[in-house]
Each structure stands twice: as structure tokens, then as C-alpha cells.
C-alpha positions as YAML, in Angstrom:
chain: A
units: angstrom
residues:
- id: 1
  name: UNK
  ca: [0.00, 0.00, 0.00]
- id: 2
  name: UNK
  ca: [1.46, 3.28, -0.87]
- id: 3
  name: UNK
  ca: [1.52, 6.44, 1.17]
- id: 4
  name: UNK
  ca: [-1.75, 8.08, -0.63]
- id: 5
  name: UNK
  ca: [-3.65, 5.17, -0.11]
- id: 6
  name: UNK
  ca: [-2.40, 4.69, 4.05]
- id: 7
  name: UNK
  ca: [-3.09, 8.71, 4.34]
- id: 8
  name: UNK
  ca: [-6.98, 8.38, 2.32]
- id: 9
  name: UNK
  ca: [-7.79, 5.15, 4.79]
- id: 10
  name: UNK
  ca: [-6.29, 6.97, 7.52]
- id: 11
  name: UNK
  ca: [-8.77, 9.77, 6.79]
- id: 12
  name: UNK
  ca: [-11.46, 8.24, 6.23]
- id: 13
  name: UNK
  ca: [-11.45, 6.10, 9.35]
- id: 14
  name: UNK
  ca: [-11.33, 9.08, 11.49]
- id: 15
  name: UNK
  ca: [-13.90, 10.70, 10.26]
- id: 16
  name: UNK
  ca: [-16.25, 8.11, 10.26]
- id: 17
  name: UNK
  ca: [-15.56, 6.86, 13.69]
- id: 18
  name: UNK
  ca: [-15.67, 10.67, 14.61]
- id: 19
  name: UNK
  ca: [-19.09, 10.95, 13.27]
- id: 20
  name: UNK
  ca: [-20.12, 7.78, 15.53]
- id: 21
  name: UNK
  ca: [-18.94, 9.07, 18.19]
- id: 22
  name: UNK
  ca: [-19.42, 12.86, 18.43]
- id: 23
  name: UNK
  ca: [-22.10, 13.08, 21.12]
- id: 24
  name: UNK
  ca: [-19.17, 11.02, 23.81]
- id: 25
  name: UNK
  ca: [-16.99, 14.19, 23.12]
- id: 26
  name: UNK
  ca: [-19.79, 16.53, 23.69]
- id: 27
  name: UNK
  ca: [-20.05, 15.02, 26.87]
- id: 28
  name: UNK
  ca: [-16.78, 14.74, 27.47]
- id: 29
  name: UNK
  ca: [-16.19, 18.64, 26.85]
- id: 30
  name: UNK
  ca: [-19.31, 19.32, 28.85]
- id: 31
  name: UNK
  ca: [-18.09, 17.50, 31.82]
- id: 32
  name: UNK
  ca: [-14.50, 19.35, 31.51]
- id: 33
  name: UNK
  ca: [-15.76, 22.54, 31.00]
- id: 34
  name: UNK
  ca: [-18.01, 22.68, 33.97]
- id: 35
  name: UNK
  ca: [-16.20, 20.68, 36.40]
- id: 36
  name: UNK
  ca: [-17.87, 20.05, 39.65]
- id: 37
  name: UNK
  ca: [-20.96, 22.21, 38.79]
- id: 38
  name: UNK
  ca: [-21.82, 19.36, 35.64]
- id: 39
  name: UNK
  ca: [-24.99, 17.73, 35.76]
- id: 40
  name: UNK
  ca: [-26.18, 14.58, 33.98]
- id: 41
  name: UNK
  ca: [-29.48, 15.07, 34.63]
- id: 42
  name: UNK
  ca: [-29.56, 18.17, 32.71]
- id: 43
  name: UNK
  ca: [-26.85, 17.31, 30.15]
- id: 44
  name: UNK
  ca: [-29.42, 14.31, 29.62]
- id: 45
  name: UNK
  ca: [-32.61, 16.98, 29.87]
- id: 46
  name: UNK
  ca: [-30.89, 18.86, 26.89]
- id: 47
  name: UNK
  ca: [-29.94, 15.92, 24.76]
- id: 48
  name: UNK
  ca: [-33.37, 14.43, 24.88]
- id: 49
  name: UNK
  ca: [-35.01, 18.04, 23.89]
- id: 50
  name: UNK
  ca: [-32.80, 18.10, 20.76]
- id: 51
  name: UNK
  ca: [-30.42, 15.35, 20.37]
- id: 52
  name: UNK
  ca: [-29.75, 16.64, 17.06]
- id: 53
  name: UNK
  ca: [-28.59, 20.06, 17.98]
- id: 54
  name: UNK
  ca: [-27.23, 19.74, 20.93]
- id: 55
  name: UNK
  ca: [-25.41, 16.50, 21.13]
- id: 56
  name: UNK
  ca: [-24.20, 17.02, 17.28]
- id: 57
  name: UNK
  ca: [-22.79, 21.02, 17.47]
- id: 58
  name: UNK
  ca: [-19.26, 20.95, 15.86]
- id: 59
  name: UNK
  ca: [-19.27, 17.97, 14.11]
- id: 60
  name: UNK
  ca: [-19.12, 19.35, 10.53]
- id: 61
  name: UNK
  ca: [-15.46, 21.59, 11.74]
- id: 62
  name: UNK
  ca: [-14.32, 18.88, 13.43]
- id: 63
  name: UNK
  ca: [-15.06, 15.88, 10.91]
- id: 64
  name: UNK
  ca: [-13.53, 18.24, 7.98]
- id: 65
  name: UNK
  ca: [-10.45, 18.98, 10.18]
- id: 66
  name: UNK
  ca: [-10.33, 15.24, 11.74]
- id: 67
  name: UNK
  ca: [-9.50, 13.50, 8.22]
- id: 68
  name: UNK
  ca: [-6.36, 15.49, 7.82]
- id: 69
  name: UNK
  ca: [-5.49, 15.34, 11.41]
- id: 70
  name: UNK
  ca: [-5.29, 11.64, 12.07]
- id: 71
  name: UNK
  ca: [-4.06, 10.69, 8.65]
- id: 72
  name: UNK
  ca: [-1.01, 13.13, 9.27]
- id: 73
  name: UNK
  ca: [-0.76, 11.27, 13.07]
- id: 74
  name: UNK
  ca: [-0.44, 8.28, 11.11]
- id: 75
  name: UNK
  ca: [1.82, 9.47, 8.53]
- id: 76
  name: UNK
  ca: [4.31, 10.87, 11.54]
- id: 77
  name: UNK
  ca: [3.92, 7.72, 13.29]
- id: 78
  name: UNK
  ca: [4.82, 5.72, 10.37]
- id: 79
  name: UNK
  ca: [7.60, 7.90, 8.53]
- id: 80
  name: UNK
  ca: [9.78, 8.36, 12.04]
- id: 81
  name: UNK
  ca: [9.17, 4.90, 13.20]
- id: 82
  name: UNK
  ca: [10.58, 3.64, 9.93]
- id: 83
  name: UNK
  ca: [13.43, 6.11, 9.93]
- id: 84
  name: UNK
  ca: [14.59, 4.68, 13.46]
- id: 85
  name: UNK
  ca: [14.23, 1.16, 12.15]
- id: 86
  name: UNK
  ca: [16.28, 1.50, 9.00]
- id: 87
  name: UNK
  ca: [19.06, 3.40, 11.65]
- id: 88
  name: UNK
  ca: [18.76, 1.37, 14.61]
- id: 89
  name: UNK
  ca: [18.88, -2.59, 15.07]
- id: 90
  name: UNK
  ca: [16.33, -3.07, 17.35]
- id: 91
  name: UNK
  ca: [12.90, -1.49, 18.26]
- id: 92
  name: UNK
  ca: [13.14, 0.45, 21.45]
- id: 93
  name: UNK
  ca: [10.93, 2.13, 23.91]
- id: 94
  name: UNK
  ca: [12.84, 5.28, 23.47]
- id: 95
  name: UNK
  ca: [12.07, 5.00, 19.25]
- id: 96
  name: UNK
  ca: [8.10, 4.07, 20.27]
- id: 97
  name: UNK
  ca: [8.00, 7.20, 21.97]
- id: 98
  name: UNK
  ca: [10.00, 9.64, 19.62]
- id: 99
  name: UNK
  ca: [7.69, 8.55, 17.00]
- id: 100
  name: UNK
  ca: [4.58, 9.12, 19.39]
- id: 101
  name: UNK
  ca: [5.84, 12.04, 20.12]
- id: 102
  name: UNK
  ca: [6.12, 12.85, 16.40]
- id: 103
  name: UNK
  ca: [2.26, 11.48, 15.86]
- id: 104
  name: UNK
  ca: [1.25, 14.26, 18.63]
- id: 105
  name: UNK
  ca: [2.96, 17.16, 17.09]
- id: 106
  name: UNK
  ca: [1.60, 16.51, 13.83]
- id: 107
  name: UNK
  ca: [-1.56, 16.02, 15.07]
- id: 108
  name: UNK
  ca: [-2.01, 19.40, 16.85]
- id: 109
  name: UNK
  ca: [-0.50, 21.66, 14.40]
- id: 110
  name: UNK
  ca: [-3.16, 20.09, 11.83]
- id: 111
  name: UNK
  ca: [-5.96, 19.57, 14.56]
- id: 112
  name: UNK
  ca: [-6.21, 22.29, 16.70]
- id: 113
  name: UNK
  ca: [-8.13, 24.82, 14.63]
- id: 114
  name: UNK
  ca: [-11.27, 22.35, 14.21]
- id: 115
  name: UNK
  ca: [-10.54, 21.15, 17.96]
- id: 116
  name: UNK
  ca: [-11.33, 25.12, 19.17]
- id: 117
  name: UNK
  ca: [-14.70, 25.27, 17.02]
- id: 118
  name: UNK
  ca: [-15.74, 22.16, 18.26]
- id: 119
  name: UNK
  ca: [-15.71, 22.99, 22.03]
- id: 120
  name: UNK
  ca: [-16.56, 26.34, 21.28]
- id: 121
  name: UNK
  ca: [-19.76, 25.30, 19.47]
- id: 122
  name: UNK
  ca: [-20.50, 22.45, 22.27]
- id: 123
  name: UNK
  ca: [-19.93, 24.80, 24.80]
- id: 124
  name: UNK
  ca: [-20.87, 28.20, 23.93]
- id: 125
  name: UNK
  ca: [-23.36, 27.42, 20.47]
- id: 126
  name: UNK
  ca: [-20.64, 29.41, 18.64]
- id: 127
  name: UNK
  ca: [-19.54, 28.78, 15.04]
- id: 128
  name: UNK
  ca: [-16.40, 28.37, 13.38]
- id: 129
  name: UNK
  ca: [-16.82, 32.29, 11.52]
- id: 130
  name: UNK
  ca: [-17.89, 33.72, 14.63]
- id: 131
  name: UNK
  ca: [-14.21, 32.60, 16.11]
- id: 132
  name: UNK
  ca: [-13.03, 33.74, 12.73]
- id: 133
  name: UNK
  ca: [-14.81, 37.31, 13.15]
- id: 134
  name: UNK
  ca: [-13.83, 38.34, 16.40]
- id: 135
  name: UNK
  ca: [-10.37, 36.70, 17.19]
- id: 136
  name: UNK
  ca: [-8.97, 35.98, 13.40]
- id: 137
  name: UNK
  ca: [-6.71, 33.16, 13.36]
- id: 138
  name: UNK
  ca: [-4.98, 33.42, 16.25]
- id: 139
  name: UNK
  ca: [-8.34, 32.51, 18.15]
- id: 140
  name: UNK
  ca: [-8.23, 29.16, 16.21]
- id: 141
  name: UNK
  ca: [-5.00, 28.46, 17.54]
- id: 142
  name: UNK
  ca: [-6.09, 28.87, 21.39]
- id: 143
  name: UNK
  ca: [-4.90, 26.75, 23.52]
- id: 144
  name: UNK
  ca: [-2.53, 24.94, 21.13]
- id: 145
  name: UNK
  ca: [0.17, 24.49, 23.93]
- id: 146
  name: UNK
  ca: [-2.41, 22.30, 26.60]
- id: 147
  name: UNK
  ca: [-3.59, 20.70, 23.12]
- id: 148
  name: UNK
  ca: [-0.13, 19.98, 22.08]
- id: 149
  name: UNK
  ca: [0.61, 18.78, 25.68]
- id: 150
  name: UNK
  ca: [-2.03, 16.45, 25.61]
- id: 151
  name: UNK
  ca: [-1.04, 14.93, 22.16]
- id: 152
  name: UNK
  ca: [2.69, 14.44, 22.80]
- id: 153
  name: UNK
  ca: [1.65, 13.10, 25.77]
- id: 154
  name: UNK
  ca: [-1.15, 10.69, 24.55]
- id: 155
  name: UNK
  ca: [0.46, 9.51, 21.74]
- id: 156
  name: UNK
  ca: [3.87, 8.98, 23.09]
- id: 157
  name: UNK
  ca: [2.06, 6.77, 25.57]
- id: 158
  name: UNK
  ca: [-0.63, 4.82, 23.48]
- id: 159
  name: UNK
  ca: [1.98, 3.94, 20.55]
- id: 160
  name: UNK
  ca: [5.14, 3.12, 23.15]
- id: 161
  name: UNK
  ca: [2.70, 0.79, 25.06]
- id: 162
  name: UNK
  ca: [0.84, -0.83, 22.30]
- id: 163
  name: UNK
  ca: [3.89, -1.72, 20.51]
- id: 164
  name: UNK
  ca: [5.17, -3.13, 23.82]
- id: 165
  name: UNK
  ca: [1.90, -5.25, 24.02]
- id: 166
  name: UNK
  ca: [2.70, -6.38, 20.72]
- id: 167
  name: UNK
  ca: [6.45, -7.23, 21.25]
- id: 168
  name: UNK
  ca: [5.41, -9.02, 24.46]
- id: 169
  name: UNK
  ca: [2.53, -11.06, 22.32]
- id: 170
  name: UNK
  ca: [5.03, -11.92, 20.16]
- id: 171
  name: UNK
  ca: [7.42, -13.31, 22.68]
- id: 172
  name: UNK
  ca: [4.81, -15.53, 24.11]
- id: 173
  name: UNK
  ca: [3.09, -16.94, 21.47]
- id: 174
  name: UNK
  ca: [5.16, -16.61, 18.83]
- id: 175
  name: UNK
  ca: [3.50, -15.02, 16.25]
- id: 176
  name: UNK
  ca: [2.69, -11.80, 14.96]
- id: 177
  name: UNK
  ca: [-0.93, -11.18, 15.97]
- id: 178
  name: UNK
  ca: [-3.17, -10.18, 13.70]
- id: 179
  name: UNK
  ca: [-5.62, -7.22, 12.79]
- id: 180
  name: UNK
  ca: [-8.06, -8.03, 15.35]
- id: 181
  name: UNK
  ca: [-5.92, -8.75, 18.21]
- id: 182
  name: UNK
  ca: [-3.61, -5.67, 17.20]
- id: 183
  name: UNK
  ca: [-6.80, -3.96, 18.07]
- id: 184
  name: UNK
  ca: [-7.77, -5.94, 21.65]
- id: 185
  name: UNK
  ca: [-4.24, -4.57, 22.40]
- id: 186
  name: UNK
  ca: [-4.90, -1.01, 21.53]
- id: 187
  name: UNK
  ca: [-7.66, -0.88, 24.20]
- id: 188
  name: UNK
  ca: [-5.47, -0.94, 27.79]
- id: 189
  name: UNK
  ca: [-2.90, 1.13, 25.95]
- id: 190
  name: UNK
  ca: [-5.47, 4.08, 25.18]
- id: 191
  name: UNK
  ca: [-7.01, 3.48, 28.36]
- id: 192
  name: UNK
  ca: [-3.51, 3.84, 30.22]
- id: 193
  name: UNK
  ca: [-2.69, 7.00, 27.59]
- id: 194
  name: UNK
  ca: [-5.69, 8.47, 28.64]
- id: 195
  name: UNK
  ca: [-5.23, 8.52, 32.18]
- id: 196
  name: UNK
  ca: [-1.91, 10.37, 31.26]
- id: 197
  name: UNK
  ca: [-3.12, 12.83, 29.35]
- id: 198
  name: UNK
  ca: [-6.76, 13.86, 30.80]
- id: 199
  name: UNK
  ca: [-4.97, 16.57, 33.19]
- id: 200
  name: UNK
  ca: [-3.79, 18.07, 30.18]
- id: 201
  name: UNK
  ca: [-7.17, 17.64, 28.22]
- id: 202
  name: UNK
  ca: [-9.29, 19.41, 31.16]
- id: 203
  name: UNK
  ca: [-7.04, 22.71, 30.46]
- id: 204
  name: UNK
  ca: [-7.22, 22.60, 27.31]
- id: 205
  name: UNK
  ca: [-11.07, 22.68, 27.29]
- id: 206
  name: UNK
  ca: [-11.37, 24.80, 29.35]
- id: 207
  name: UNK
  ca: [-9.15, 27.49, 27.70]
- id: 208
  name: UNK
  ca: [-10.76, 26.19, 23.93]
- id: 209
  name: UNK
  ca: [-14.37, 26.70, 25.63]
- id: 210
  name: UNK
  ca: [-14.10, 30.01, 26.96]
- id: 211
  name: UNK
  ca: [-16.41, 32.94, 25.81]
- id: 212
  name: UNK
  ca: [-14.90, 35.04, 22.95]
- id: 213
  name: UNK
  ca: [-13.66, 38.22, 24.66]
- id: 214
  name: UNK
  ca: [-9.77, 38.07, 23.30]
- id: 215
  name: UNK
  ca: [-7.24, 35.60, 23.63]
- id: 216
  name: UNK
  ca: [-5.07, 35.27, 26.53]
- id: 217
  name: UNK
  ca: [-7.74, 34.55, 29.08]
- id: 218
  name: UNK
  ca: [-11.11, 32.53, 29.25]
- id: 219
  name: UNK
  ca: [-14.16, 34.02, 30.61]
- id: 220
  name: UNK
  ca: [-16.30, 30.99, 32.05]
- id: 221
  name: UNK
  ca: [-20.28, 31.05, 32.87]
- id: 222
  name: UNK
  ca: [-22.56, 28.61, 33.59]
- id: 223
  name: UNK
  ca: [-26.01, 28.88, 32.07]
- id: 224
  name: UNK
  ca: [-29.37, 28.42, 34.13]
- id: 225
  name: UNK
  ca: [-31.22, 28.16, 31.42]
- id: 226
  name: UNK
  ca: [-30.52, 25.65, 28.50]
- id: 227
  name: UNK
  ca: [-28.04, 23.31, 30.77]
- id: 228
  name: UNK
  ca: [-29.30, 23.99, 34.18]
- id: 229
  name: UNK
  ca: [-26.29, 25.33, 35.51]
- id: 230
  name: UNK
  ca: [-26.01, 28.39, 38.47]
- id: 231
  name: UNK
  ca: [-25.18, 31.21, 37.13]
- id: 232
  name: UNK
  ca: [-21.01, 31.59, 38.21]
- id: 233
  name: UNK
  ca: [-17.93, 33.47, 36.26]
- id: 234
  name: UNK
  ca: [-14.57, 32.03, 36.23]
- id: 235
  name: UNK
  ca: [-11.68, 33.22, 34.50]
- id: 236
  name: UNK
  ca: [-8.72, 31.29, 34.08]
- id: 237
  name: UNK
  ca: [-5.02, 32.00, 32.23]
- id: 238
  name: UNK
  ca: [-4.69, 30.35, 28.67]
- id: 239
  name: UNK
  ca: [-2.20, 28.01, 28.65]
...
């Protein structure tokens, strides 16, 4: 397979599993954003009076800007790893996580834009122009150094421990496993690369879901009426 066909696959993968599961991240982004002061019941309240709306705000940004994202996380994963490989004997843990690492960076310098209008939109109901009108590019970029944080950090982790899974399979069965068990193995090492990186996550929502009045600092209030939040102001330093 050459590298067009691994980078169309790539995209197209994301963005349909995005698409699957968009309403998890506007939960997820809900739950960050509001901290203690979240509440199911009304998240739930919300969803149920328009699932569409509510549960599916941001998807078209982020699906658009998902494709290129992951399949250039791919593409960094792959090109690095194979550079180390052709310059050093042996895999490594210290080559699993430069080319994490590599997967991350690649991934937030492509992702962040469509990551901003996302939480904006499932946090404030605010579209991609209005970001565009009021804080120009730069606005699209908040937040990039939480988001690229959480990608090194994330990625470095997943790939580093899946390959170890893999190596480790290898050793005791003796064979390479295949698609489907490559997969079983991918579950404890997101799981564990999520644990890692969900400090970093939080800020960066939290920054990325702030009310547009200028970057630099986040402006935070809970609505009474649509989520059935108290009415509170936070402001926090972007990151």
C-alpha cells in the first residue's frame, strides 16, 4: 500500500468513527468545561429536547479537520518509526516514543483549529466564523500548547505501550498477531494513555471553551437556562 492510499484510509477512518462518536466528546467537553458544577441530569434533559442540535454542534469543523489530522498522526507515526528502524537494530521504547511524540505534534499543528470550534460550538453554540470574526486566526490556535501537551503526551504513551503489548505477544506466542488482536491490544494502551493525558485535556477545554472576549484569558459562565447550571464566572489563564 502506498503512502496516498495509508493517508486516504487513515482519513477516512477518522472521520467516520468521529461521526459515531461525536455526542461522547460533547459530553466529554461538557463534563470538563463545567467541572464540579456538571450535571447529567440536565446534560441528559438537553440531549433528549434536541439530540440533534445539541449533542451534534461541531461535528461538521471537526469531521472536515479530523480526516487530515489523524491521517497526518499516522503518517508521523509511520515515517519516524521507519526512519529509526532502517538506523537502529532493534525497536526500542525510546524509538516508540520519539515517533509518538512525532504522531502528537503533527496532530495538533493540523488539529487544533477544528478542535477550538468544536468545544466552542459544544460549549458556547458558537460557530467556526464567529471565532473567525472576532479573534482571526490566532483565536483558532487557542490553547494549542495544553492541546499539544495532551497529544505528545497521549500519543507517546498509546503507541510506546501498544507496541510493547505487541512485542510481548510476540514473545509468548510466537507469532505476529493479527488485525483483530492488534486492536484488543490497543484498548489498555489508550485506556492507560488516557489517564496520562486527561490533566492536560481538562485545560485545554477549558481554555478552547471560553467565551470570545480576546485571547489570553477565558471568561467561564454557567447557564441556568438551556443546561441547568447556576449562574457563576470564572476566568482562568490560557495556557
Amino acid at each position: 500500500m502506498n503512502g496516498a492510499s495509508e493517508f486516504a484510509i487513515s482519513a477516512s477512518a477518522a472521520a467516520l468513527a468521529h461521526v459515531l462518536h461525536h455526542p461522547l466528546y460533547t459530553l466529554k467537553s461538557q463534563m470538563m468545561f463545567y467541572g464540579p458544577e456538571f450535571r447529567f441530569k440536565a446534560f441528559v434533559y438537553s440531549a433528549w429536547k434536541q439530540p440533534a442540535g445539541f449533542l451534534y454542534r461541531g461535528l461538521v469543523s471537526r469531521t472536515l479537520g479530523i480526516m487530515p489530522e489523524k491521517a497526518f498522526k499516522m503518517q508521523g507515526w509511520i515515517i519516524v518509526g521507519r526512519y529509526m528502524e532502517k538506523h537502529f537494530e532493534s525497536p526500542t521504547l525510546s524509538k516508540w516514543l520519539v515517533a509518538g511524540a512525532a504522531a502528537g505534534a503533527a496532530t495538533t499543528l493540523i488539529g487544533c483549529p477544528s478542535e477550538r470550534a468544536m468545544v466552542l460550538a459544544q460549549i458556547q453554540n458558537k460557530r467556526f466564523f464567529a471565532v473567525m470574526r472576532q479573534e482571526g486566526l490566532k483565536g483558532l490556535y487557542a490553547g494549542w500548547r495544553c492541546t499539544l501537551y495532551r497529544d505528545i503526551s497521549f500519543n507517546s504513551a498509546f503507541f510506546a505501550s501498544r507496541e510493547l503489548f505487541v512485542l510481548l505477544w510476540k514473545r509468548q506466542v510466537g507469532l505476529d498477531p493479527g488485525a483483530h488482536w492488534r486492536v484488543a491490544l490497543g484498548i489498555p494502551a489508550g485506556c492507560l494513555a488516557s489517564v496520562i493525558a486527561c490533566p492536560f485535556d481538562v485545560v485545554k477545554t477549558r481554555v478552547q471553551g471560553r467565551e470570545l472576549k480576546g485571547v489570553g484569558y477565558l471568561t467561564r459562565k454557567y447557564h441556568s437556562g438551556m443546561y441547568g447550571f447556576p449562574s457563576t464566572e470564572m476566568t482562568h489563564k490560557s495556557c
